[in-house]
C-alpha positions as CSV (number, residue, x, y, z in Angstrom):
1,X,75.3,5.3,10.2
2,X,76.9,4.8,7.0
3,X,75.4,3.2,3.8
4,X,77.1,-0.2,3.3
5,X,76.9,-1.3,0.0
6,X,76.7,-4.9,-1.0
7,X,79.2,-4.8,-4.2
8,X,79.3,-8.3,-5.0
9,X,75.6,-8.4,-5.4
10,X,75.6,-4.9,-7.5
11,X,77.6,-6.9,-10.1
12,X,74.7,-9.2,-11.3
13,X,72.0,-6.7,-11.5
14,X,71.5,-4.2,-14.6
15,X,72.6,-0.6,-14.3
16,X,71.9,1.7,-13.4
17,X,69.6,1.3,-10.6
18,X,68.8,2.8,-7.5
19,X,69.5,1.1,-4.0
20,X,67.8,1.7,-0.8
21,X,69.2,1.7,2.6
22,X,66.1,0.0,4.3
23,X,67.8,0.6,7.9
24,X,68.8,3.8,7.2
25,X,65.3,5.0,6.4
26,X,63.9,3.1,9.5
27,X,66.8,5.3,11.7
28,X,65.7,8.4,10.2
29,X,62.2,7.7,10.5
30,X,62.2,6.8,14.4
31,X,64.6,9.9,15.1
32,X,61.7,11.8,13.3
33,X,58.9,10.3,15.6
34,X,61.1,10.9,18.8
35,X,61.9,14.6,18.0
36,X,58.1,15.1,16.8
37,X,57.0,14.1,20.2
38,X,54.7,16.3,21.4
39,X,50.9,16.2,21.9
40,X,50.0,18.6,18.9
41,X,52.2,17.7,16.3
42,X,51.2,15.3,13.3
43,X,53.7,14.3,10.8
44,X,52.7,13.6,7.1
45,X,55.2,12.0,4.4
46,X,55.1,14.5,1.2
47,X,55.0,11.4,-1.2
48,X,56.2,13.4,-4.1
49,X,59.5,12.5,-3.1
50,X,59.8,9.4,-3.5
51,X,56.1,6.6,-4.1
52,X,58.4,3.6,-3.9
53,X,55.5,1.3,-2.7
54,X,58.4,-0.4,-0.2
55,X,59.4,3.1,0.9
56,X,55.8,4.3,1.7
57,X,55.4,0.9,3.6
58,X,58.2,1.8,5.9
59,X,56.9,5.1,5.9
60,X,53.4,4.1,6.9
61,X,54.7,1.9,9.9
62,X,56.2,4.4,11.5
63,X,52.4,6.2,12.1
64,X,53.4,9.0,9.2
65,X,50.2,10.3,7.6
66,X,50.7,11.6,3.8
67,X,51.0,15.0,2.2
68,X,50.1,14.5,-1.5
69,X,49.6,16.7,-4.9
70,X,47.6,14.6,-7.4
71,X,45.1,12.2,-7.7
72,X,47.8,9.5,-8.8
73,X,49.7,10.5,-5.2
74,X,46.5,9.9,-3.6
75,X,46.0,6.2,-5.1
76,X,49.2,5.3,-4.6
77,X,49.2,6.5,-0.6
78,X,45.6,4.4,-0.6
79,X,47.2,1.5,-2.3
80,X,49.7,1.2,0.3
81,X,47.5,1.3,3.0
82,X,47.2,5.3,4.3
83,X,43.8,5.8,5.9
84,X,41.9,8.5,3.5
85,X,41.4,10.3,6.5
86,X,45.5,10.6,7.6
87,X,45.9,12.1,3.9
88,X,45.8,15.8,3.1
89,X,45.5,17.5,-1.0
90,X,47.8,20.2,-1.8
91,X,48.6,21.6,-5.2
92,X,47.6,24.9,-7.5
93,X,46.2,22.7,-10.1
94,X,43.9,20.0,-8.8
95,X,41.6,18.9,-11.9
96,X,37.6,18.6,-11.2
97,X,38.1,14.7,-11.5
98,X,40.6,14.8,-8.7
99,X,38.6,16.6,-6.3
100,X,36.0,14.2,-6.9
101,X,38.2,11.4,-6.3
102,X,39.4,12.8,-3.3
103,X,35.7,13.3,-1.9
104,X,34.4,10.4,-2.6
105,X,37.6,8.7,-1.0
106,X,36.8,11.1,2.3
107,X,40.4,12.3,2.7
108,X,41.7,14.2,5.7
109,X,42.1,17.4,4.1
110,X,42.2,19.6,0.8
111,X,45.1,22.4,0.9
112,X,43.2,25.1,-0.8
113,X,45.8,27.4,-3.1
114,X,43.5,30.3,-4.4
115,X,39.7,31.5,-4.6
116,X,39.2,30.0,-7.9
117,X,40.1,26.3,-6.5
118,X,37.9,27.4,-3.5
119,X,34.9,27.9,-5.4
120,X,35.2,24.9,-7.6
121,X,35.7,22.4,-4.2
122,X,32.9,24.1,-2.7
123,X,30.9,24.1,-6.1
124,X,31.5,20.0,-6.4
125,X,31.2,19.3,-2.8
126,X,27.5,20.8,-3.3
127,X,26.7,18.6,-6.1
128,X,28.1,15.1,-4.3
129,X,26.2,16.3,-1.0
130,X,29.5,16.3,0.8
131,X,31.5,19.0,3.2
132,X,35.0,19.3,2.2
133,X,37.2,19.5,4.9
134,X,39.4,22.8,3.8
135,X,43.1,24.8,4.8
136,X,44.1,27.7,3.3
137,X,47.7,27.8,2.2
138,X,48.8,31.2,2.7
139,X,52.3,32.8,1.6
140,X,53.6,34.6,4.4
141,X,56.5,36.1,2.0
142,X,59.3,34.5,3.7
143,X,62.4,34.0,1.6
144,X,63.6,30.9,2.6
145,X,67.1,31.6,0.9
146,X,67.2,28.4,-1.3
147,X,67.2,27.5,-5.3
148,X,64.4,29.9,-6.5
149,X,62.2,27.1,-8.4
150,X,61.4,25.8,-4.9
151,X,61.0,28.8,-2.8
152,X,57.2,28.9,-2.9
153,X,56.5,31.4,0.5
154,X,57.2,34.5,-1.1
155,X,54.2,36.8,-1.7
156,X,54.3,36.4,-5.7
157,X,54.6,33.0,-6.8
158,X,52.3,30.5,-8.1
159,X,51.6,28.8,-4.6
160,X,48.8,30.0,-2.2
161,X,47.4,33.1,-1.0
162,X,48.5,36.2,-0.2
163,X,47.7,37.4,3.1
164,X,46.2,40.6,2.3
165,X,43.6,38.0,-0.1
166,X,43.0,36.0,3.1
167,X,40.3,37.4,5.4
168,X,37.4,37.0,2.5
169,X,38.6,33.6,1.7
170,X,38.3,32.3,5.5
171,X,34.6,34.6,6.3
172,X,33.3,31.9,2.3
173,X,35.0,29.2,4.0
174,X,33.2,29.7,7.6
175,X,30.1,30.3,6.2
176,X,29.5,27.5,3.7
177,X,27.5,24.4,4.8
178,X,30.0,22.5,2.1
179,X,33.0,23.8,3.6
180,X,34.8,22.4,6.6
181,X,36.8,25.1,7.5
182,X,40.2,23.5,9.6
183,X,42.9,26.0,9.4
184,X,45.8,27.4,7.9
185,X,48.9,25.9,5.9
186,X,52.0,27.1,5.4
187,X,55.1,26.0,2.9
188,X,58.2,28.3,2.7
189,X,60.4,26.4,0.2
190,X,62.7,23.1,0.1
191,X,65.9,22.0,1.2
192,X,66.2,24.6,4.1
193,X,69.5,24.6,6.2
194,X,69.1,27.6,7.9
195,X,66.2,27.3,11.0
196,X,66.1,30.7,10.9
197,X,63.1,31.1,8.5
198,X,60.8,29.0,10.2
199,X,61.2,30.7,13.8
200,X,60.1,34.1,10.9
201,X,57.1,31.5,9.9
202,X,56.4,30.9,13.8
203,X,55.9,34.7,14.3
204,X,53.7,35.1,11.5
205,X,51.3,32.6,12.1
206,X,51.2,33.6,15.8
207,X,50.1,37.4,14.9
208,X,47.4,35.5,12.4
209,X,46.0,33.2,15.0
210,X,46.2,36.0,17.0
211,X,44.4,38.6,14.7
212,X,41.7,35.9,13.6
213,X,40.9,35.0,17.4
214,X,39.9,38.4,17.9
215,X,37.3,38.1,15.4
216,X,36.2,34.6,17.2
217,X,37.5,32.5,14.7
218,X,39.8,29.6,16.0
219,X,42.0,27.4,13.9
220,X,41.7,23.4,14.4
221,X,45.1,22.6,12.8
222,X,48.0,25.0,11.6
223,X,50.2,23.0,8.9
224,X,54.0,24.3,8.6
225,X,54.7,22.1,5.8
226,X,58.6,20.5,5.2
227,X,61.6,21.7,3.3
228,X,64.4,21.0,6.0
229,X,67.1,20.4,3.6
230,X,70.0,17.3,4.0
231,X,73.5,17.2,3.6
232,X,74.2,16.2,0.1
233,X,78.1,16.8,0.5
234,X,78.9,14.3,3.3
235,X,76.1,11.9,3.5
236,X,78.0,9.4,5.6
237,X,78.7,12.4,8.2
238,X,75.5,13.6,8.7
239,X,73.0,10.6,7.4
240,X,69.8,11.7,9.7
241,X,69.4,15.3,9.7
242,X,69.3,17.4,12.8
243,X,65.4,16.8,13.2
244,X,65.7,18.0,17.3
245,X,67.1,21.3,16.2
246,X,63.8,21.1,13.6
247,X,61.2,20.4,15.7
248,X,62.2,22.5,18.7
249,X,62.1,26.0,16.5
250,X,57.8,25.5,16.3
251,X,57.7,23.8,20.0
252,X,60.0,26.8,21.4
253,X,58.1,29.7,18.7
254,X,55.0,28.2,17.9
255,X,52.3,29.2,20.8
256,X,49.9,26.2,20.1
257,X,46.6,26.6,21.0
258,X,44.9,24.0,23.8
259,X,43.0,21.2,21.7
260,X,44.5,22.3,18.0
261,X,47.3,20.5,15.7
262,X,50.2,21.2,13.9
263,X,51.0,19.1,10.8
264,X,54.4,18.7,9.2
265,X,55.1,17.7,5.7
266,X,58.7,16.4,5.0
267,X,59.5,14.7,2.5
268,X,63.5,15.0,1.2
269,X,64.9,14.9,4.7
270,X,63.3,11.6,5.6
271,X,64.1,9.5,2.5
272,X,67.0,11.7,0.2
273,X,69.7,9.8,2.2
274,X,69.0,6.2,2.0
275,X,68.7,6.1,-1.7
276,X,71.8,6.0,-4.3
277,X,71.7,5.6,-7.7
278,X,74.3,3.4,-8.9
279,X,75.7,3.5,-12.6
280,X,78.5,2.0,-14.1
281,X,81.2,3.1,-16.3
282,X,81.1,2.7,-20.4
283,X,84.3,4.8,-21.0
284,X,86.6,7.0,-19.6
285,X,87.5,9.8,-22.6
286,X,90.8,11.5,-22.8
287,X,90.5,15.0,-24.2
288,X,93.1,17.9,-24.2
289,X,92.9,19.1,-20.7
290,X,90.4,17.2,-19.3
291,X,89.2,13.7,-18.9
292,X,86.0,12.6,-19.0
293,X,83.8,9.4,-17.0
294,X,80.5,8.7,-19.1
295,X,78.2,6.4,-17.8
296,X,75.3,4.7,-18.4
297,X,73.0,6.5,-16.0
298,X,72.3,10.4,-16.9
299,X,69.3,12.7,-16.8
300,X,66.6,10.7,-17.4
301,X,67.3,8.8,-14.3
302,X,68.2,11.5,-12.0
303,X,67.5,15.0,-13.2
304,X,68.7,17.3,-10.0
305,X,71.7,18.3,-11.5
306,X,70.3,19.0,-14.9
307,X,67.4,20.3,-13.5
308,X,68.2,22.3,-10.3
309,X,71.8,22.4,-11.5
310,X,72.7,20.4,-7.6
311,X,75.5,18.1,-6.8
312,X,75.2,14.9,-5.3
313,X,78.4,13.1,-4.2
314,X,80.1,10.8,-6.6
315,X,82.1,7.9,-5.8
316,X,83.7,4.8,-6.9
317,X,83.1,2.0,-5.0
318,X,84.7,-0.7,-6.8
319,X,87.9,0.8,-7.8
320,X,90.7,-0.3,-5.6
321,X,93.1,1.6,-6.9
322,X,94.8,4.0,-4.0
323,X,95.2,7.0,-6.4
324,X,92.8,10.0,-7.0
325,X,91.7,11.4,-10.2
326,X,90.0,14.4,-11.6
327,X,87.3,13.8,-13.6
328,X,84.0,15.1,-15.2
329,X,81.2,12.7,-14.8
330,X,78.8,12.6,-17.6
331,X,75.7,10.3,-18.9
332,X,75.0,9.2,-22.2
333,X,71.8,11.4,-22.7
334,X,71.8,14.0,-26.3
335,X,71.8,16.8,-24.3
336,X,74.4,18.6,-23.3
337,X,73.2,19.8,-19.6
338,X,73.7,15.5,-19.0
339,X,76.5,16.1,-16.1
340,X,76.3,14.7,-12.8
341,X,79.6,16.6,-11.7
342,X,82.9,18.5,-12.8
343,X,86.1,18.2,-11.7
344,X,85.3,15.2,-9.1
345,X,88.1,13.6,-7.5
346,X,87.6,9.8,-7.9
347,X,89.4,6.7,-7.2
348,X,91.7,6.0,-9.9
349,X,87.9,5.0,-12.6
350,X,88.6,2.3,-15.5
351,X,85.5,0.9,-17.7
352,X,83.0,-1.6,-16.0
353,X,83.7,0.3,-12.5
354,X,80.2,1.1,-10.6
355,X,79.7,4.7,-9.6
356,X,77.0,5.4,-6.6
357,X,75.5,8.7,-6.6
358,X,74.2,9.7,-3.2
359,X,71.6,11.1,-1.5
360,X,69.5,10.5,-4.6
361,X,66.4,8.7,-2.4
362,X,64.4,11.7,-3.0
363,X,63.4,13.7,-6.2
364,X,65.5,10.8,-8.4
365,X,63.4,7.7,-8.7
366,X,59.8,9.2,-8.8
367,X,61.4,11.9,-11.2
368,X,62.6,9.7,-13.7
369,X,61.9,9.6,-17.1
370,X,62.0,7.5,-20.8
371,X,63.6,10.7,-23.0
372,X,65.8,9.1,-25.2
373,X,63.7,5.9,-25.4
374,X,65.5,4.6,-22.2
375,X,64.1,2.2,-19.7
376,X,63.4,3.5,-16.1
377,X,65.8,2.5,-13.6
378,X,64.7,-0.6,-11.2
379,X,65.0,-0.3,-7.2
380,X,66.9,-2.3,-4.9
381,X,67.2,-2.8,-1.1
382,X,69.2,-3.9,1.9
């Protein structure tokens, strides 16, 4: 399926902007329900991707619960009208006023990150006369082989537990009368392309289902998490990732337990592709040896490549011109880390042309920012 987009139209709206592919997202999201199709498995949106409220109605529709990490994630996932109850809490930093929120909402489930955050749900639930319903994320020090600031599975790093902390941690949580004790969670990392880790993350969680059993204690959920990564060079080649070859690693690796869950968090692979942020061209600028596209999108509306130093794939999608050029493609941010790419072979670019950056639908729009005094980008769809 490749994203169409509606030129004529693009001309009489500001730039930059972003621009959603509304059927796209509604393929991706029914080949994730048909490859999720099995009696134990739960799928959750990780709304930190991308809280467009039109998105997350889409999202919604399809039967996705939510995966959030803040109060303001929580709201907005309410607001668009997830049941509390289809909503789980991760994060290492959850403030006392978000807990409270989230207990008095009744969400599904808090992802608990360390024994200090432990003590402080248990201590509020106590006070409100409520029983938190409780998973233990646990690093199972898997190195998921992508961009270290989002590997979080490996056994040092500010997310979750370490498994040798575990076993006191799951005896507080069994034997509070504020704790609902539900299981285990588990997230490796993002933008994963190679399977491989998670049949490692199957194995591990089978020996400590296994290794808890024998001390009678049984686990009502197990929750993987996400991170299956997209393909950010050829978006039009592979628009829906390979969510079969996903799915199958935990059916064929995971051994499920009769009556208990698994919950999924994706978040990038269901809505990265459908979204492109498109910008248009102040100048093109000769130097000596290289020439250079600025325009009038840049960091502040999509900070991957600043941030995570990425690439998304540029292209010109109003030039006619039959000749390609070699380019570096720049925003008009004071910084000098404001590059989108180097060296990119364009169409033949001239002022006023529009430039679409893809695969921006996740981690562009919700990231955005006003550095610079600039206004954030609207969205579009179609």
């Amino acid at each position: 399926m490749v994203t169409q987009f509606p030129i004529e139209r693009f001309r009489d709206i500001r730039t930059p902007f972003y621009y959603y592919d509304i059927n796209l997202l509604q393929a991706t999201l029914a080949s994730v329900n048909k490859a999720a199709d099995a009696p134990a498995f739960r799928v959750h949106y990780a709304v930190k991707a991308n809280v467009n409220p039109v998105i997350l109605r889409e999202i919604l529709s399809a039967g996705f619960g939510a995966d959030t990490v803040s109060g303001g994630e929580i709201k907005a996932a309410l607001e668009a009208g997830f049941k509390a109850e289809n909503i789980v809490f991760a994060g290492v930093g959850k403030s006392d006023e978000e807990i409270e929120y989230a207990l008095r909402e009744g969400i599904g489930c808090f992802n608990v990150e360390s024994e200090a955050e432990l003590e402080v749900i248990e201590e509020i639930a106590k006070r409100e006369s409520k029983c938190a319903v409780v998973a233990l994320r646990v690093n199972p020090n898997i190195d998921a082989h992508t961009h270290h600031y989002i590997t979080t599975g490996l056994t040092e790093n500010k997310f979750g537990i370490d498994m040798a902390l575990l076993a006191p941690l799951i005896k507080r949580c069994v034997e509070s009368p504020y704790i609902h004790f539900k299981g285990l969670h588990f997230h490796i990392g993002s933008q994963i392309t190679d399977l491989e880790p998670y049949k490692i993350l199957c194995e591990r969680i089978n020996d400590l289902i296994n290794e808890y059993e024998a001390q009678g204690i049984e686990f009502e959920s197990i929750n993987v998490g996400g991170g299956l990564g997209i393909d950010y060079d050829s978006p039009d080649e592979n628009p829906i990732p390979d969510f079969n070859a996903y799915f199958d690693v935990f059916k064929k690796y995971l051994k499920v337990r009769p009556g208990q869950e698994v919950h999924f968090e994706l978040g990038r692979s269901i809505v990265a592709q459908c979204g492109s942020l498109i910008t248009k061209v102040l100048y093109v600028k000769n130097g000596l040896s290289k020439r250079f596209v600025i325009v009038d999108g840049g960091f502040t509306d999509l900070i991957r490549p600043a941030l995570y130093q990425a690439h998304h794939k540029i292209e010109n999608i109003t030039s006619e011109s039959d000749n390609i050029e070699t380019y570096d493609v720049v925003g008009p941010i004071c910084e000098s880390s404001d590059c989108f790419g180097v060296d990119e072979k364009l169409k033949e670019t001239h002022r006023g042309d529009l430039i679409a950056l893809r695969s921006a639908g996740a981690y562009g729009e919700i990231m955005a920012s006003q550095y610079n005094c600039r206004s954030l980008p609207a969205s579009y769809f179609g």
